[in-house]
N, C-alpha and C positions, 0 to 999 in steps of 0.2 A: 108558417109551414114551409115556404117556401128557402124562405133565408135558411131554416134548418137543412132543408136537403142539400142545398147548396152550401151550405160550411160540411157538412159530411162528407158531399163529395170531391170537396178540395181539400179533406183529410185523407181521403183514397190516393188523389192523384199524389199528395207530397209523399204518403209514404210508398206507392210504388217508384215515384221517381228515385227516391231515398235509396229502395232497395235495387233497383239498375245501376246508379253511382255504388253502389257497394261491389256487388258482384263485376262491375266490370275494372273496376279498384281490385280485383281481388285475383280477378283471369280476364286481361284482355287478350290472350291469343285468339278466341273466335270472331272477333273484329279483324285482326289480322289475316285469322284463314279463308274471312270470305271472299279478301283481299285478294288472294292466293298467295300471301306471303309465310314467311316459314319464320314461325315463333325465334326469336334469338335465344332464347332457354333454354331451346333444344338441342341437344347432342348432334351433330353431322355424323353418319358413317364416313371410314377413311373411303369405302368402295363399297359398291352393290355386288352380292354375288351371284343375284342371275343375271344383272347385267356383262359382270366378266364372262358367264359360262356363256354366252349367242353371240358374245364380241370373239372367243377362242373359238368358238364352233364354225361361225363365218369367216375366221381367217382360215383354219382348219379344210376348210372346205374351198379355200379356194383358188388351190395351186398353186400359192404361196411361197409355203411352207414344204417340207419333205414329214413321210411317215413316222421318223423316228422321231423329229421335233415335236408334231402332234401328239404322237404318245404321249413324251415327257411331260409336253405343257398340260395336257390330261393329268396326269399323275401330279403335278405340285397343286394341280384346283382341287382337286380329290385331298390331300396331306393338306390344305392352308385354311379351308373355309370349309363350310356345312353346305352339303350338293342340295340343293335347291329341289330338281327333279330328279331322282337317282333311280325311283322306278320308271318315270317316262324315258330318261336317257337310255337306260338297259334295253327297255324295250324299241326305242327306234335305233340304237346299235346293232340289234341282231337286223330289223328290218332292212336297214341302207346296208349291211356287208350283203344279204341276199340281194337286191337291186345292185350293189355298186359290180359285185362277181357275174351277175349277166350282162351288163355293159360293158365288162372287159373282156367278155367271150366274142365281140365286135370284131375286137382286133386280132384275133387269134385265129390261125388256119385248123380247118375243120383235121386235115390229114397230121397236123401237130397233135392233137386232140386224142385222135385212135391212135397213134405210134407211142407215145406215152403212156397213154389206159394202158395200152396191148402189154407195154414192157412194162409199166411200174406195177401191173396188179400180182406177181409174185413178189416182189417185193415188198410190197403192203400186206400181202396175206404173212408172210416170214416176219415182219416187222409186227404188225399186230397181235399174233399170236405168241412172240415170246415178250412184247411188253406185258401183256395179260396174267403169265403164268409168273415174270417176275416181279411184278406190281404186289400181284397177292403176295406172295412172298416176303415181300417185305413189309408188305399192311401186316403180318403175323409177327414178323420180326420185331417191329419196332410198335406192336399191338396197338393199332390205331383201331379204333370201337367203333360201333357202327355200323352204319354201309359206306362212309367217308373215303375206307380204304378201296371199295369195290368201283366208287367215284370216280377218283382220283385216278384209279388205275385205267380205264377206262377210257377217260379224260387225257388220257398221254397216249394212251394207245390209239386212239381215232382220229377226233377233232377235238381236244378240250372244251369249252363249255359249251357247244352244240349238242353233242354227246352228252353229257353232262347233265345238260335239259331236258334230254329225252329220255336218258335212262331213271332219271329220280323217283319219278311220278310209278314208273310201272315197280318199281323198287319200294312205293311209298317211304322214299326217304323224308324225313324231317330237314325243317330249315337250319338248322343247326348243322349237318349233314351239308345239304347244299354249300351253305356261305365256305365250308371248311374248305372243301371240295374246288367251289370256285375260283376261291380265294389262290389256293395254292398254284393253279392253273395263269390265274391271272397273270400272277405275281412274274412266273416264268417265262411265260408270254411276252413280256414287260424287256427280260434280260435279252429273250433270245431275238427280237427284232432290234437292237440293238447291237447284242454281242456277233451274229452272223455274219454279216457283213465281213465286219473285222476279221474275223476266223476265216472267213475264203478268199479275201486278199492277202491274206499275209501266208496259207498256201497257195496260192494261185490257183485257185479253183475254177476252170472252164465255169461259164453259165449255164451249160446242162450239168455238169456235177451240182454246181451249189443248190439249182432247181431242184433239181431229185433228191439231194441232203436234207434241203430247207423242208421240204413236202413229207418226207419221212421222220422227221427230228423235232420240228416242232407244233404245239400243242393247234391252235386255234387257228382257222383258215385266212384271217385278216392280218396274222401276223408271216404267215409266209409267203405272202402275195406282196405285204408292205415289204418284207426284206428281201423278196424276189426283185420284185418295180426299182426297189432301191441297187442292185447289183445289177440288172441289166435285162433288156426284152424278153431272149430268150429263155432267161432264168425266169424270169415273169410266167414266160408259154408252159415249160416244162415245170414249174411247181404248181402256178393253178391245177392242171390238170390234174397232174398226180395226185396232188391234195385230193381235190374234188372225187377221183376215184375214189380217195381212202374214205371220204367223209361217208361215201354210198353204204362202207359199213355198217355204220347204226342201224341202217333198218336189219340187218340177219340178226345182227347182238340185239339190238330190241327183242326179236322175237325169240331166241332163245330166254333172255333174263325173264321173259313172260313166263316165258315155259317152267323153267326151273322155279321160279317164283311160286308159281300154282300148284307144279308138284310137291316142294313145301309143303305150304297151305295144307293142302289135301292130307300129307302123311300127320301133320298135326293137329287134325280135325276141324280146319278152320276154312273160313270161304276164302276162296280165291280172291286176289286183286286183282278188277280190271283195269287197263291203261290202255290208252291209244297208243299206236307205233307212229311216229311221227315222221313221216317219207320227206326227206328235204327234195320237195320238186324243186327247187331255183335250180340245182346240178343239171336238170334236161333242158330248165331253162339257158343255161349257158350253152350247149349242146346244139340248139337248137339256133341261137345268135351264132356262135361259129358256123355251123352249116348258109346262114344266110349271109355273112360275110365271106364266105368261098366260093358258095352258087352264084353269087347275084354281086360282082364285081361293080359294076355300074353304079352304085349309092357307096365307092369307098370313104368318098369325104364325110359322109354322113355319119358311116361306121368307125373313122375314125375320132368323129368329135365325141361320141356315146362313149367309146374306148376311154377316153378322156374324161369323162364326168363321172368316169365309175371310180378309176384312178384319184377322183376328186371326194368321190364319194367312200371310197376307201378309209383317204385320208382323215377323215372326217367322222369314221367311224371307229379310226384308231382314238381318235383325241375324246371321242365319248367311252368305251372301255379305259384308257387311262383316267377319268372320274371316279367310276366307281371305286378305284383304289383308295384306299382310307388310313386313317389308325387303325382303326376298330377292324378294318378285314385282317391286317395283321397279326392282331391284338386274338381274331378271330380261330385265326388257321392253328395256331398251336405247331410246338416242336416236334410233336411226331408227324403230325402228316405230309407238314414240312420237308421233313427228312425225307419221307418214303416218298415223296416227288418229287425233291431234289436231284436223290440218288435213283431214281428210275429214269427222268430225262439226263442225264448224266450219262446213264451207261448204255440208253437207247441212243442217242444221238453221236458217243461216241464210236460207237458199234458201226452205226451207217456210215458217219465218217471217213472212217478206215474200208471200211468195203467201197465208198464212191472215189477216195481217194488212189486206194489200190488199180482201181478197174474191176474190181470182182460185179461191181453192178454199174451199169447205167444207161442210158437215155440214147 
């Protein structure tokens, strides 16, 4: 009895031994992996892509570099590889431009701040009111469907994709709608902190002209701040601000598109949509960094490092907006919206141009 149990059981052991010599005959990588070693079978990637995207965001960020290189390097990780994070980046792009815009209100004097509001806010009101009426315009012309057109126009006439964000929702715009909308914004954004520069050197543009141009002319606040910083202080002083006035916008067009929107509704028997009006407090927040960097002289080193890291933080929020540019955004926006943002920042920007050029406006 015994002898029997004992041949059975050294018929178990050979054949489990049998079947480990087989299977590991068959795949020894997990010998290897406990190892920690990396099967030879395996394909290498040539490169990690979110390791590239925190190797360009750290360099991005840290003084490095200039704005308009961050862009760009933004934009070939967006066009080469598949973004990793594309809704976490979106979302901490808008975060760090609001943080990086009150760290540079550090460095700015309070009394630069009200003499720019003071003087740029006719000009913001003249500026945004005829981008508005020739925006639509040309959404009709060139029949862009939707609310893409009312976007878009929007989107040039305020802050580009702040604006953007906020009017959607109460618009109950569709994603489709958005991306188009964005897309197109971006994309301009992209040219015009690049191309500016160029354009006010080669007329010799004072740094309050270009400030006051850059603030008026182009779409998104991180792009005229980058192209400001990059043309000189004062241009820096005199486009934040103006910008920052214009951005204060959104909230009356918020609450008009509310309006209009519900009267809609109502005349077509349908309920209202509610949306939030989305108040960009960081604007008082910088307001309120200038007022402490003018009262309270005595902590200037302090104010000038934060001044500095917002600059850093800028930059670093350009290089994340130049990711989410893609194929597919392109692919996305289509010929007509295209056009009617093309041709709307075209003939806005050339417009203030010649007024900042001339003298008929400025700072």
């Amino acid at each position: 009895m015994v002898s029997q149990e004992f041949t059975e059981a050294a018929r178990e052991r050979a054949h489990g031994d049998a079947g480990m010599a087989e299977e590991i005959h068959r795949d020894p990588a997990p010998a290897s992996a406990e190892l920690g070693q990396t099967d030879p079978r395996t394909p290498t990637k040539p490169f990690n892509a979110r390791s590239v995207f925190f190797l360009g965001l750290l360099l991005a960020g840290s003084g490095l570099v200039s704005p308009p290189v961050a862009l760009v390097g933004g934009i070939a990780f967006g066009f080469t590889v598949v973004h990793p994070y594309r809704k976490e980046a979106s979302s901490l792009a808008k975060l760090l431009l609001q943080i990086s815009v009150i760290l540079i209100g550090f460095g700015i004097n309070l009394q630069q701040v009200v003499h720019a509001g003071k003087s740029g806010f006719l000009y913001t009101a003249i500026s945004i009111c005829s981008a508005v009426v020739l925006g639509l315009l040309l959404g009709k012309l060139f029949k862009v469907g939707g609310k893409a057109s009312y976007l878009i126009t929007l989107g040039t006439a305020i802050c580009g994709g702040s604006a953007i964000a906020a009017i959607a929702p109460i618009m109950d715009a569709n994603e489709e709608e958005i991306s188009v909308s964005m897309g197109t914004v971006f994309l301009l954004n992209s040219v015009a902190l690049l191309l500016f520069p160029l354009i006010g050197w080669w007329l010799h543009l004072s740094q309050n002209q270009f400030g006051l141009w850059a603030a008026l002319a182009i779409h998104d606040t991180s792009s005229v701040v980058g192209a400001a910083a990059k043309y000189g202080p004062q241009a820096l002083a005199i486009g934040t601000t103006v910008k920052l006035a214009r951005a204060l916008w959104i909230v009356p067009v918020s609450l008009i598109t509310a309006a209009c929107m519900g009267r809609a509704a109502r005349r077509g028997g349908r309920t209202a949509h509610q949306a939030r009006v989305n108040v960009p407090w960081f604007i008082f927040l910088f307001v309120a960094a200038s007022v402490l960097s003018t009262y309270l002289p005595r902590f200037i080193g302090t104010y000038l490092d934060l001044n500095r890291l917002g600059k850093a933080g800028l930059t670093a929020t350009l290089f994340l907006i130049g990711t989410s540019l893609s194929k597919k955004t392109l692919q996305a926006v289509g010929i007509k919206p295209f056009l009617q943002g093309v041709i709307l920042w075209i003939l806005l920007g050339t417009a203030s141009l010649i007024a900042v050029d001339m003298g008929l406006i400025s700072i």
